[in-house]
PQR file of N, CA, C, O and H, with PARSE charges and radii, in Angstrom:
ATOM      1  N   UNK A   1      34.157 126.600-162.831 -0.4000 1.5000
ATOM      2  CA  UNK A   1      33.680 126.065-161.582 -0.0000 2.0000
ATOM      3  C   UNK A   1      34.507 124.871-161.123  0.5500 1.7000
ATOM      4  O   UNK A   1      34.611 124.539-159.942 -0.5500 1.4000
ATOM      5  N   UNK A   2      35.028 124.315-162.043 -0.4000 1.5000
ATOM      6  CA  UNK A   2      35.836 123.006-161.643 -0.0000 2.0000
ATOM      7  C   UNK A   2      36.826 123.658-160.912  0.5500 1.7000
ATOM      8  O   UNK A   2      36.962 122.943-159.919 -0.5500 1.4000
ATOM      9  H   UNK A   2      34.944 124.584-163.003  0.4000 1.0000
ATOM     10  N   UNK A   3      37.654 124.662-160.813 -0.4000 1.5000
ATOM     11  CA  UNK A   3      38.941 125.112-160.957 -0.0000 2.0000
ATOM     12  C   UNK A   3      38.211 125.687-159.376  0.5500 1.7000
ATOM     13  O   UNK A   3      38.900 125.762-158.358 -0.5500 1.4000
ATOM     14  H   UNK A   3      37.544 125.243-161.620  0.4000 1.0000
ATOM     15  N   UNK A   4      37.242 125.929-159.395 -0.4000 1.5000
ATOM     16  CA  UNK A   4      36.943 126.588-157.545 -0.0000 2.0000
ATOM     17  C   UNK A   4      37.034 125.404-156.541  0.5500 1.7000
ATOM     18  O   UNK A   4      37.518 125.483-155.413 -0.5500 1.4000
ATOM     19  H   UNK A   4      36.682 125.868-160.221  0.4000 1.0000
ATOM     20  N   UNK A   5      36.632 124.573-156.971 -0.4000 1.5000
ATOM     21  CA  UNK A   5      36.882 123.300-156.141 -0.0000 2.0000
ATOM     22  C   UNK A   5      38.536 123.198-155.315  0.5500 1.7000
ATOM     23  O   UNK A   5      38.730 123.543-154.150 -0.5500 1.4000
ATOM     24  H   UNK A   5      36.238 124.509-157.889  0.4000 1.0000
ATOM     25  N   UNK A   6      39.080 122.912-155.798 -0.4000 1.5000
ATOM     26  CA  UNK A   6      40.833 122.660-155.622 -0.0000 2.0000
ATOM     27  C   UNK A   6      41.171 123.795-154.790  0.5500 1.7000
ATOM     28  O   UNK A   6      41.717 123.541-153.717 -0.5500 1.4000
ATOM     29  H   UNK A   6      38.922 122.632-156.745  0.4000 1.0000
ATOM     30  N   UNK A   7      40.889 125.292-155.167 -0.4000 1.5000
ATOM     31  CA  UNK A   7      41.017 126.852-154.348 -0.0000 2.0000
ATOM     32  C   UNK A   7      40.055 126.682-152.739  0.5500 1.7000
ATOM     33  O   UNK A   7      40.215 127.277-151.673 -0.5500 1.4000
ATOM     34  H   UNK A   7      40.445 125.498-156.039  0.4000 1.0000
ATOM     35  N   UNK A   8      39.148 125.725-153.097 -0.4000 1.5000
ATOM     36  CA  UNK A   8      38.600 125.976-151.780 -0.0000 2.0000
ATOM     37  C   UNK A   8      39.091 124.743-150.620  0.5500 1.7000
ATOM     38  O   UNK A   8      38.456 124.389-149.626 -0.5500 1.4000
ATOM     39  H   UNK A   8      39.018 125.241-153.963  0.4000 1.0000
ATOM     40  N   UNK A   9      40.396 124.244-151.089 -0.4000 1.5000
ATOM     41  CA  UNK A   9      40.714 123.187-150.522 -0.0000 2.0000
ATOM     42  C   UNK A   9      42.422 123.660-150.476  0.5500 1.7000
ATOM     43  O   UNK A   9      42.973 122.876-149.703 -0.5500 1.4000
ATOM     44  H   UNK A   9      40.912 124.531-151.896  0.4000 1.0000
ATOM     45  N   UNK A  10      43.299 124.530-150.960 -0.4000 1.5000
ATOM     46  CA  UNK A  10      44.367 124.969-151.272 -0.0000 2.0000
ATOM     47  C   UNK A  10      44.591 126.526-151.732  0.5500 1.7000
ATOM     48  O   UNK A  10      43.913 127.147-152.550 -0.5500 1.4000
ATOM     49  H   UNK A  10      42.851 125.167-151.587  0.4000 1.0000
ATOM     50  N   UNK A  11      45.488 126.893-151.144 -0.4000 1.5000
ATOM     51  CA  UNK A  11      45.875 128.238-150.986 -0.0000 2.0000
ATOM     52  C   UNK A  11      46.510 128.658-152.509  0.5500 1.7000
ATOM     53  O   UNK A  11      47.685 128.324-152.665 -0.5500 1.4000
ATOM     54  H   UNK A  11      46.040 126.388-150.479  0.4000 1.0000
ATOM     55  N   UNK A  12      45.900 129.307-153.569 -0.4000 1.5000
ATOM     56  CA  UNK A  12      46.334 129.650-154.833 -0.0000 2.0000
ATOM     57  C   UNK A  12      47.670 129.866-154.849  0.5500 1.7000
ATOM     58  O   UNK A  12      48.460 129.297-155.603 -0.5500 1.4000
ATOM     59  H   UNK A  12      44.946 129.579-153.442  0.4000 1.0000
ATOM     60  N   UNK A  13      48.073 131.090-153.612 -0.4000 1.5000
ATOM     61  CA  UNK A  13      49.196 132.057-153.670 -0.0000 2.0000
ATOM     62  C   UNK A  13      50.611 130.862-153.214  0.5500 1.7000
ATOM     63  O   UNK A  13      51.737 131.159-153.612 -0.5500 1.4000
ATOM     64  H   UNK A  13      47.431 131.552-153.000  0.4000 1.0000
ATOM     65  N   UNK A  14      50.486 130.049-152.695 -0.4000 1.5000
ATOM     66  CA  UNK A  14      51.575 129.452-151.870 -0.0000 2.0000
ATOM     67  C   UNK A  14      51.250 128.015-152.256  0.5500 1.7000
ATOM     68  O   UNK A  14      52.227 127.459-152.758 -0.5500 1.4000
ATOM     69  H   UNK A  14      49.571 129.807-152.371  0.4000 1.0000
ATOM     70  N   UNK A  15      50.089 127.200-152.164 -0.4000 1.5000
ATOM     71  CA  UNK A  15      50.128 126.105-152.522 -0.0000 2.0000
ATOM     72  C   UNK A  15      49.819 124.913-151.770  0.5500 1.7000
ATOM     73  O   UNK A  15      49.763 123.699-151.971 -0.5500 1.4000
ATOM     74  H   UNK A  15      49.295 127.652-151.756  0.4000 1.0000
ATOM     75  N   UNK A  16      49.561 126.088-150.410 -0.4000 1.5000
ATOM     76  CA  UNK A  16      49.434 124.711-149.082 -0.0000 2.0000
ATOM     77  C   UNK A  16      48.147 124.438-149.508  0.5500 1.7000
ATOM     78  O   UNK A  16      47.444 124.898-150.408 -0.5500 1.4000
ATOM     79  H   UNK A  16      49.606 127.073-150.246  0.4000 1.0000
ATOM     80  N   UNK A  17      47.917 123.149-148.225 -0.4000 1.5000
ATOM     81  CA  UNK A  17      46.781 123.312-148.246 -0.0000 2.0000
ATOM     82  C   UNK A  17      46.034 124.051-147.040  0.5500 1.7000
ATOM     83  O   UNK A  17      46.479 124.029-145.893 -0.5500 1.4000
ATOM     84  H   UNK A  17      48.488 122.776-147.494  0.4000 1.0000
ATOM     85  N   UNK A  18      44.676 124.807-147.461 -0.4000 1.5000
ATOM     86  CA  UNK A  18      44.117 125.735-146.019 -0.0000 2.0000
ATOM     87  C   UNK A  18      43.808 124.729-144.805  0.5500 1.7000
ATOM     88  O   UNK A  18      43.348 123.590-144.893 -0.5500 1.4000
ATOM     89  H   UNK A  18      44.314 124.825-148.393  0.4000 1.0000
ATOM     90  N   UNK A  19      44.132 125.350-143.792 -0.4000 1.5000
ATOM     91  CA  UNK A  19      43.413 124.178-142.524 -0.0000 2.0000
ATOM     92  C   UNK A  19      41.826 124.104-142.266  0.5500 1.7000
ATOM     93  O   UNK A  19      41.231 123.054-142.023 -0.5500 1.4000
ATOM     94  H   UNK A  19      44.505 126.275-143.721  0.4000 1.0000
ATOM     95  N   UNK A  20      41.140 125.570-142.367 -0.4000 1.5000
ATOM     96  CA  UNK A  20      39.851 124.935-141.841 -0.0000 2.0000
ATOM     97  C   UNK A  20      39.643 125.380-143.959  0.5500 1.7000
ATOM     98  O   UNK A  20      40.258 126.356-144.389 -0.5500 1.4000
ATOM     99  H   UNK A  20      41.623 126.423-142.565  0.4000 1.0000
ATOM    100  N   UNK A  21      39.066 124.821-144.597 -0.4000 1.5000
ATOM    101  CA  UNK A  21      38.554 124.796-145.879 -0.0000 2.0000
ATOM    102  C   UNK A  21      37.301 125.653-146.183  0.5500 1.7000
ATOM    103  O   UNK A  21      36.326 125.773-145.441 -0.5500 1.4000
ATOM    104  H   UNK A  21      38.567 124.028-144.248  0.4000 1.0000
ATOM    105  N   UNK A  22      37.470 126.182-147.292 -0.4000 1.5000
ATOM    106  CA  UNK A  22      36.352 127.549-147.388 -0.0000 2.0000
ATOM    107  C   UNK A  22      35.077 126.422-148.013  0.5500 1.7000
ATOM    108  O   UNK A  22      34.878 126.194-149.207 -0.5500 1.4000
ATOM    109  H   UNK A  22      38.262 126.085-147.894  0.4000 1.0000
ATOM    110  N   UNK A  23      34.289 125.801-146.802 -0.4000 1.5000
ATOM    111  CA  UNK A  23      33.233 124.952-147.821 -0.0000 2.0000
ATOM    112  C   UNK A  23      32.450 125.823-148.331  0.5500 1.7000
ATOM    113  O   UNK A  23      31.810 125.449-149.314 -0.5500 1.4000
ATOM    114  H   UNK A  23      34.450 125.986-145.833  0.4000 1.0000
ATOM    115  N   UNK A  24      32.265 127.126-147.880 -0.4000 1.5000
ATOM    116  CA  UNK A  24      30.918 127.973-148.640 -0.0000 2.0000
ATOM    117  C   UNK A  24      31.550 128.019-150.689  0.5500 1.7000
ATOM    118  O   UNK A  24      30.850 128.053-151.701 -0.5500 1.4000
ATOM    119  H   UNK A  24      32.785 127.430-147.081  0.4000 1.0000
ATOM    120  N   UNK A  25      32.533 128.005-150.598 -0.4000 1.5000
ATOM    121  CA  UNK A  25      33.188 128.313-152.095 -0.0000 2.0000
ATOM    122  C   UNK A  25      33.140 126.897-152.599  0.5500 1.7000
ATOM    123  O   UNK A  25      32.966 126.773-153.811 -0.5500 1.4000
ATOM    124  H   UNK A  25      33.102 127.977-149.776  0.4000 1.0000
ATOM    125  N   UNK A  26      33.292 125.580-151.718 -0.4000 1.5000
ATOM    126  CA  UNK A  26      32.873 124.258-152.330 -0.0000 2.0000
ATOM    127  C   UNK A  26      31.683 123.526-152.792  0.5500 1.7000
ATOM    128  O   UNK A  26      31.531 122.589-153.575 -0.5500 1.4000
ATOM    129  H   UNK A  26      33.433 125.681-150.733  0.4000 1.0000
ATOM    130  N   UNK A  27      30.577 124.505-151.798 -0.4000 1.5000
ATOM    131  CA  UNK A  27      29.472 124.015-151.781 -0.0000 2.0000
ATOM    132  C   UNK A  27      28.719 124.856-152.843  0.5500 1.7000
ATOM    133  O   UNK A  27      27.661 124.448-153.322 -0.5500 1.4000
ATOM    134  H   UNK A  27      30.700 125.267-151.162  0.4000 1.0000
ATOM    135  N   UNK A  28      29.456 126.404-153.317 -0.4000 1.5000
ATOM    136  CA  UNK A  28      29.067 126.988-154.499 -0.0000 2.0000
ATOM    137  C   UNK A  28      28.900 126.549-155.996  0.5500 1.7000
ATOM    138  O   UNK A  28      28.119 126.633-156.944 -0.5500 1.4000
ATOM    139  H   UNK A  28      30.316 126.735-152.928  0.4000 1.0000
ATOM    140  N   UNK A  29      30.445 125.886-155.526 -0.4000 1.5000
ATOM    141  CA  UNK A  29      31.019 125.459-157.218 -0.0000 2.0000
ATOM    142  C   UNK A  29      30.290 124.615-157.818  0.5500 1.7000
ATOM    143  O   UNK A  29      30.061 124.680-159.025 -0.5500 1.4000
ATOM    144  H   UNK A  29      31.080 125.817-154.756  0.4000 1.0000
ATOM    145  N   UNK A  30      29.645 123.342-156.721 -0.4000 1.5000
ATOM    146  CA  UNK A  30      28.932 121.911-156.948 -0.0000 2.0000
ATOM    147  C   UNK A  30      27.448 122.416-157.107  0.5500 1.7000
ATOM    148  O   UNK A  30      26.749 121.787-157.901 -0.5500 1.4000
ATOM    149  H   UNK A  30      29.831 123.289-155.740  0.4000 1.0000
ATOM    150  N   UNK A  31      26.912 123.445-156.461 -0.4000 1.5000
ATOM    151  CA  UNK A  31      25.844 123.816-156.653 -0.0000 2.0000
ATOM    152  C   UNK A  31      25.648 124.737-157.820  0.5500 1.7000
ATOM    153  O   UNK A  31      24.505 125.100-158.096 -0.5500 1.4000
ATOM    154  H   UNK A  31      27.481 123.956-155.816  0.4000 1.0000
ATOM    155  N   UNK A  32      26.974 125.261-158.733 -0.4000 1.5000
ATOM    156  CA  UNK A  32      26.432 125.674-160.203 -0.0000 2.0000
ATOM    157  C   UNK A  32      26.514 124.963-160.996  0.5500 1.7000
ATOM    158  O   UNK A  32      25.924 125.215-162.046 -0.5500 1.4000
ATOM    159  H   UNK A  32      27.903 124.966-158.508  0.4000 1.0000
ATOM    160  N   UNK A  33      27.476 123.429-160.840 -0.4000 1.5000
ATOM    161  CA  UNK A  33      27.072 122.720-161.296 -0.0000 2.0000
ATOM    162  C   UNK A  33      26.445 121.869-162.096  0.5500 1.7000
ATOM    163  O   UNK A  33      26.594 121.351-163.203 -0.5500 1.4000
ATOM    164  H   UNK A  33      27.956 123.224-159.986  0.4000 1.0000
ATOM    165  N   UNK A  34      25.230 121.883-160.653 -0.4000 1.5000
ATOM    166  CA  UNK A  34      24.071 121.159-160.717 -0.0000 2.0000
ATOM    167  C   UNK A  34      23.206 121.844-161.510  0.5500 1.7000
ATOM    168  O   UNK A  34      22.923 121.458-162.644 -0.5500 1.4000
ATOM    169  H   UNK A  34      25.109 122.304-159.754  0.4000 1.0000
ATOM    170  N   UNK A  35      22.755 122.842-161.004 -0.4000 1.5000
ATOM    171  CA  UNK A  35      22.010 124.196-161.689 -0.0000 2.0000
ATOM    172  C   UNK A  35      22.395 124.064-163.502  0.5500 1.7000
ATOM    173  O   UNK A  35      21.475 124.094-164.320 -0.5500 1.4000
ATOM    174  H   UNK A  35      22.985 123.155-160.082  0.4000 1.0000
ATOM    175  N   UNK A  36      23.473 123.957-163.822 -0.4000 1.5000
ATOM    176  CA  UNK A  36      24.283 123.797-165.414 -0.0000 2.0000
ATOM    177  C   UNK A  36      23.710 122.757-165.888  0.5500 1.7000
ATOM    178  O   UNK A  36      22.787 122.754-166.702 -0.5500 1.4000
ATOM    179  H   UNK A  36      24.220 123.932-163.158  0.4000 1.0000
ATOM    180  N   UNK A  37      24.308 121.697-165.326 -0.4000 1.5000
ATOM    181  CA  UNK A  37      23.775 120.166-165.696 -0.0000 2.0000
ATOM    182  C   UNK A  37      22.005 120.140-165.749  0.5500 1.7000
ATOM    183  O   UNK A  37      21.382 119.603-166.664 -0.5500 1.4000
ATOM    184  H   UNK A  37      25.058 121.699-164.664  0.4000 1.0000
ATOM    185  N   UNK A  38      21.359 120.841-164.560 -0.4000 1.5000
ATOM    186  CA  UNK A  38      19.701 120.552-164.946 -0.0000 2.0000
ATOM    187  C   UNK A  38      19.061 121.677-165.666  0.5500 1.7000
ATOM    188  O   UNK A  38      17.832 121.650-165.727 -0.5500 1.4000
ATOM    189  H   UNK A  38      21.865 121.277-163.816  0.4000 1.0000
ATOM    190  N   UNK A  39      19.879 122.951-166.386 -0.4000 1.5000
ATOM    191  CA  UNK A  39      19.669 123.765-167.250 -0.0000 2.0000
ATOM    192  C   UNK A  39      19.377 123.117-168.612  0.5500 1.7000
ATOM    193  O   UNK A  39      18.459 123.402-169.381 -0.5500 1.4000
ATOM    194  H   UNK A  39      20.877 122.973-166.336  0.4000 1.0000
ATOM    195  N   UNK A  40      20.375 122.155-168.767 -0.4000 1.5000
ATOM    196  CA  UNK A  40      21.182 122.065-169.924 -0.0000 2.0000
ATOM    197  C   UNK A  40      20.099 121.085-170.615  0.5500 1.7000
ATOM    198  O   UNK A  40      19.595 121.109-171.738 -0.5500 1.4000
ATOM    199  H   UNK A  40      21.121 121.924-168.142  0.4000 1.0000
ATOM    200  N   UNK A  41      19.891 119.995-169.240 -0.4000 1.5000
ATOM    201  CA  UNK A  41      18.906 119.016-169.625 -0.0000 2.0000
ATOM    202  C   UNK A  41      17.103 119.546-169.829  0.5500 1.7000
ATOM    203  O   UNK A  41      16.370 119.143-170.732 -0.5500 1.4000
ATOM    204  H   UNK A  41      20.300 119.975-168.328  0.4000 1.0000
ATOM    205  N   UNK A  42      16.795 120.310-168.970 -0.4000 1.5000
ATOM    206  CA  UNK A  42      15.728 120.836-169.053 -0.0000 2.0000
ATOM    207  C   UNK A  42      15.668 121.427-170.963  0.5500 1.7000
ATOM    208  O   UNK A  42      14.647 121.071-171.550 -0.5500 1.4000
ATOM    209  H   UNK A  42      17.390 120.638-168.236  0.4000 1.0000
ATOM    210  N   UNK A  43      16.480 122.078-171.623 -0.4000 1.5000
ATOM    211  CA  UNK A  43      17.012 122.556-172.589 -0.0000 2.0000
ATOM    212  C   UNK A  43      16.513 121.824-173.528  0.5500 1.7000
ATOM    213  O   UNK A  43      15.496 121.989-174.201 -0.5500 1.4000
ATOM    214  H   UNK A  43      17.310 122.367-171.146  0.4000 1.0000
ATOM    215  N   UNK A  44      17.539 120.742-173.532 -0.4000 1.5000
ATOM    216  CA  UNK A  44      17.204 119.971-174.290 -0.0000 2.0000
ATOM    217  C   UNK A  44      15.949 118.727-174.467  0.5500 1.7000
ATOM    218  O   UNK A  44      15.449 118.162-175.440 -0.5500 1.4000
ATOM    219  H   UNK A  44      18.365 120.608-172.985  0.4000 1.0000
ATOM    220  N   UNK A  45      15.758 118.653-173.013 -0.4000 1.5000
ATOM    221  CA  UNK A  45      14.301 118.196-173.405 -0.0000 2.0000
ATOM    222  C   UNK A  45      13.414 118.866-174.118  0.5500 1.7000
ATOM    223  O   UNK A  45      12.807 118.309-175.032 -0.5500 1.4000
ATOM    224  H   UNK A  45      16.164 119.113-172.223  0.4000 1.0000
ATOM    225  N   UNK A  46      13.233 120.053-173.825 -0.4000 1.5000
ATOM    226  CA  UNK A  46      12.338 121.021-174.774 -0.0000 2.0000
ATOM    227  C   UNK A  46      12.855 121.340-176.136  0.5500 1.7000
ATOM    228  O   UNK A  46      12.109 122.215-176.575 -0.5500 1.4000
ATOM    229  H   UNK A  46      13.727 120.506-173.082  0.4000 1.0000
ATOM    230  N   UNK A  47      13.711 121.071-176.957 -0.4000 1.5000
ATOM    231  CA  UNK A  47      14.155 120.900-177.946 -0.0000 2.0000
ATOM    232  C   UNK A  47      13.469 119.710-178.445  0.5500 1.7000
ATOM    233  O   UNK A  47      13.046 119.613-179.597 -0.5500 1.4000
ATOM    234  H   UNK A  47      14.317 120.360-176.600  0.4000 1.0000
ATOM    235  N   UNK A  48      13.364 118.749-177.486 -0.4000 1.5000
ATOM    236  CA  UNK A  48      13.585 117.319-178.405 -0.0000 2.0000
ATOM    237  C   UNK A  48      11.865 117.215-178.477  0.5500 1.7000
ATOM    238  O   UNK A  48      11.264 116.539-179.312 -0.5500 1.4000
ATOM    239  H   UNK A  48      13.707 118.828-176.551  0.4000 1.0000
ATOM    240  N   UNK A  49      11.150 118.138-177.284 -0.4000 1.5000
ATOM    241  CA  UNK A  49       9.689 117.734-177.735 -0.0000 2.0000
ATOM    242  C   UNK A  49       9.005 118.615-179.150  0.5500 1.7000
ATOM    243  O   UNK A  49       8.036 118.284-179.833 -0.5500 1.4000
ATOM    244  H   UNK A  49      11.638 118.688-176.606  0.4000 1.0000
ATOM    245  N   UNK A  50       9.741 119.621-179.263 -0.4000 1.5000
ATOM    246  CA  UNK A  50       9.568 120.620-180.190 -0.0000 2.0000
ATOM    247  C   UNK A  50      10.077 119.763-181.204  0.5500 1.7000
ATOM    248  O   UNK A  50       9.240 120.021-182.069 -0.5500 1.4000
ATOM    249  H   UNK A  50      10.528 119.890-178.708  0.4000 1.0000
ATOM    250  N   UNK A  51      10.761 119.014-181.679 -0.4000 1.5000
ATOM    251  CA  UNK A  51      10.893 118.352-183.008 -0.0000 2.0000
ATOM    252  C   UNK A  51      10.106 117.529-182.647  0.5500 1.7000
ATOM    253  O   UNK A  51       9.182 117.749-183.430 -0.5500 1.4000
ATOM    254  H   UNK A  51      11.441 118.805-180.975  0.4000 1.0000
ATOM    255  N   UNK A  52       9.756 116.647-181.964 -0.4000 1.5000
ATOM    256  CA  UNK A  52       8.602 115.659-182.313 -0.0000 2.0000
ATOM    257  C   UNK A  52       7.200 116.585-182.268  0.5500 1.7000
ATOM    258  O   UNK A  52       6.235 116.208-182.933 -0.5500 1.4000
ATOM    259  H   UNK A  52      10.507 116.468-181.328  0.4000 1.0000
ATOM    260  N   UNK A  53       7.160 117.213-181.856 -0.4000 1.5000
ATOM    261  CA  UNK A  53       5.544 118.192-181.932 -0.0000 2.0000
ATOM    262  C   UNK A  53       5.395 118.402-183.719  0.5500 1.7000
ATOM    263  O   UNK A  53       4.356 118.142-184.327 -0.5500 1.4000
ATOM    264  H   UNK A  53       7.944 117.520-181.316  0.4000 1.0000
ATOM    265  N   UNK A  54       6.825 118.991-184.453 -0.4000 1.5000
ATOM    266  CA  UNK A  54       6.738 119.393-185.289 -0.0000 2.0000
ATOM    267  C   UNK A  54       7.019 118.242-186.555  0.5500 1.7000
ATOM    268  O   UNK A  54       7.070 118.410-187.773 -0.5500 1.4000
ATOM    269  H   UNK A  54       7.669 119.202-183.959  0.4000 1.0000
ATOM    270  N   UNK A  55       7.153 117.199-185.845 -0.4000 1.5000
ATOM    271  CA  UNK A  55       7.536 116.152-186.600 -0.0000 2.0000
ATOM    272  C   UNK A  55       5.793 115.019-186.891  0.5500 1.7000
ATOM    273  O   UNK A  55       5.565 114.287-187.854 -0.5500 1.4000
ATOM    274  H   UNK A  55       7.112 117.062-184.855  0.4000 1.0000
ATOM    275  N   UNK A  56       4.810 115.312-185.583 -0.4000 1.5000
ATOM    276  CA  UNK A  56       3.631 114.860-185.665 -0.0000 2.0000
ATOM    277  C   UNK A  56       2.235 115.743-186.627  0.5500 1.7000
ATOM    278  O   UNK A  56       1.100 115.406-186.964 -0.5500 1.4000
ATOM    279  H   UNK A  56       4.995 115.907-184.801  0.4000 1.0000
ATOM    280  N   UNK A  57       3.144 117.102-186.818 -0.4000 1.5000
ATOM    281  CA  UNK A  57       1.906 117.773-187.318 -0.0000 2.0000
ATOM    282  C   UNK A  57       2.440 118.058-188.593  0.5500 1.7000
ATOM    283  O   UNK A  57       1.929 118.999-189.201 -0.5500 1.4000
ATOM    284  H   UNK A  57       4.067 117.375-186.545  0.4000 1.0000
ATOM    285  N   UNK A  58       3.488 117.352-189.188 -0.4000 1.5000
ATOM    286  CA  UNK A  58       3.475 117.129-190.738 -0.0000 2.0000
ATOM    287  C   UNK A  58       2.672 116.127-191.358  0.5500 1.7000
ATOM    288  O   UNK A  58       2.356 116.063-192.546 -0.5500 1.4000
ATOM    289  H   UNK A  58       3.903 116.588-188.693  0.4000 1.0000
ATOM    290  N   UNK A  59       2.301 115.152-190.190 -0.4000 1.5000
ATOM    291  CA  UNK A  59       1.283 113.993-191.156 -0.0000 2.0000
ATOM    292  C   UNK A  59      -0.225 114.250-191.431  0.5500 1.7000
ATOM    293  O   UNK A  59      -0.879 113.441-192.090 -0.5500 1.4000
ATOM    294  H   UNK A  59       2.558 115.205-189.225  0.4000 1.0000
TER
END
């Protein structure tokens, strides 16, 4: 997704840069992102309550 950023601002094949910019492909890349980043965290919050759940019902 990083690598779509730069393509939607520059022509792969040649190198220019495009004149009007493909924002639908910019506004994709940042929006999987986000989606990644609040996957990831959602994730691991539920990891971290599952060891303390399992960490309270050993005593």
């Amino acid at each position: 997704m990083i690598v779509t950023i730069p393509i939607a601002f520059f022509n792969p094949g040649t190198g220019e840069i495009r004149d009007p910019p493909l924002f639908p492909l910019f506004y994709a890349a940042i929006a999987g992102m986000i989606i990644i980043i609040l996957y990831s965290s959602y994730k691991s919050r539920k990891e971290r309550q599952a060891e303390r759940a399992k960490r309270r019902s050993k005593k």
